[in-house]
Phi, psi and omega in degrees: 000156185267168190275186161186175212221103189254161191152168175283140163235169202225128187235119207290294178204185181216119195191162174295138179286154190282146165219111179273338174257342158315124168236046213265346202077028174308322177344286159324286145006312207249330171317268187345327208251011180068009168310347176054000190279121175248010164308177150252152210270181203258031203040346166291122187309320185292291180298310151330313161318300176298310202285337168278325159301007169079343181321138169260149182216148176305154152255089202241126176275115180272120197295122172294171206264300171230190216278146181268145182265087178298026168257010186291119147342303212236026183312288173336309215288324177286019186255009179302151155284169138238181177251158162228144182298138177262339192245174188092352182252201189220163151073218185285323157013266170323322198278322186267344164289299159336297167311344173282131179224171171335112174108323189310127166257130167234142175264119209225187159214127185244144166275130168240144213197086166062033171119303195283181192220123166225140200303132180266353196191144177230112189218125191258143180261341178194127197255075151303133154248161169246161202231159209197087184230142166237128165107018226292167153267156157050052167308117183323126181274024162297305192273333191296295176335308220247242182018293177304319205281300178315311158297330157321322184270015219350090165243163165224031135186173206206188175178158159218187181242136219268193187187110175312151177305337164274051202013072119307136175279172190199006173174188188211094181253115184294139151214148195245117161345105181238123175260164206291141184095010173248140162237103168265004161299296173332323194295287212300332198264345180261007182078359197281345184239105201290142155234024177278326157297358166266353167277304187331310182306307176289350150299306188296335209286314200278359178043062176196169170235038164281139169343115156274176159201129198237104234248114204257105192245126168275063198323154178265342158224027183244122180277044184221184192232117211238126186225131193239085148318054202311154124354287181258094221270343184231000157320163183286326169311277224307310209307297175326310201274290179336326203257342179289319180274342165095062213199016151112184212327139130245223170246066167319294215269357187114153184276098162298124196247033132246020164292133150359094189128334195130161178287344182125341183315328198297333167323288181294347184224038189333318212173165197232119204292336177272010214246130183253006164061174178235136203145200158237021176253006215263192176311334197254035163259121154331123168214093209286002185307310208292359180304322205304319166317000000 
């Protein structure tokens, strides 16, 4: 019988696995065969396998029970991914592994079979999304503002908390430094850079289990990486940010500017780079994960 694993996950992305520790030119390799994956490969004959045959597998972070402490020796480690198979299954299964999308909490059980891990059972407990655009046009000018401010002080990465016009917070915005010979849109987006403490912060910060959306943007003229924590996963913000990047439902047809929240604005004027909030989300929390950067 195979062994297996119950527990909470965080379903990371849905993607060819990443393969990162081979430096052998599996790389090479998988460029040729069109994977666009530039990682290198792990050496393992199976997983290599999958990644030239195109199989997609989930990429999922198991959530703790209670909160990490990032100052623990093995604070990291427990945001390592892992993989699951996405294909292949049947019946009611099939349906609900289909249906997992980015950003998803799930209480799942996984099987293992010769390394690999495929779900014996699935259930989403919360449907957080995470949304992924690398190159954007027309970086919202909270963060280039916030950004400029962080290079002066020359750190490399920072945040504040964004704020609706009626000065309500509505989000949490992370940037991260990408410097040349980095790729942290890749990191953050294959799990190798965790951003699952930073929703955690913004769950505990909100005393709540409602839904995010969570928007990880690479400007095309900017060197940095904007991991965007909306609040309000059906708010006029996530809509607004979805419809500006093209990143799926927004407000296409126009902004009511009698939903709930505001015209829509909060995108273009999100937050004020001096505003240190009252809140647990601003500069002055300690987050020793962002260290790795």
């Amino acid at each position: 019988m195979d062994p297996t694993t119950s527990g909470r996950f965080r379903v990371h992305d849905r993607r060819r696995r990443p393969d990162i520790d081979d430096e052998s030119g599996a790389a090479d390799a998988v460029d040729e065969a069109g994977s666009g994956d530039d990682e290198a490969g792990s050496g393992d004959d199976e997983a290599d396998a999958a990644v030239v045959d195109g199989a997609e597998e989930f990429v999922l972070v198991e959530l703790a029970d209670e909160p990490v402490d990032p100052t623990d020796p093995d604070a990291e480690d427990r945001f390592d991914p892992l993989y699951a198979t996405a294909e292949g299954y049947e019946g009611d299964l099939a349906d609900a592994v289909d249906a997992l999308e980015p950003g998803f909490v799930v209480d799942a059980t996984l099987a293992w079979t010769d390394g690999s891990a495929r779900f014996r059972d699935v259930e989403v407990v919360r449907e957080t999304r995470f949304r992924f655009a690398d190159g954007v046009e027309g970086m919202f000018e909270a963060a280039v503002e916030t950004w400029r401010q962080i290079r002066a002080e020359g750190e490399p990465v920072g945040s504040i908390t964004t704020r609706s016009n009626d000065g309500d917070p509505n989000g949490a915005l992370y940037l991260f430094a990408d410097a040349p010979g980095s790729d942290t849109f890749d990191e953050v987006r294959t799990g190798r850079l965790p951003i699952e403490p930073l929703v955690a912060r913004v769950n505990e910060s909100r005393d709540d289990d409602d839904p995010r959306e969570v928007f990880v943007l690479r400007p095309a003229e900017h060197e940095f990486v904007a991991v965007y924590v909306v609040f309000d996963r059906d708010g006029v913000l996530a809509q607004t940010v979805r419809d500006t990047y093209d990143l799926g439902a927004g407000l296409a047809a126009g902004l009511d500017a009698s939903y709930p929240g505001g015209d829509g604005d909060d995108l273009l004027d999100a937050g004020d780079p001096d505003d240190s909030g009252d809140d647990d989300l601003d500069d002055g929390d300690d987050f020793d994960a962002l260290d790795r950067l």
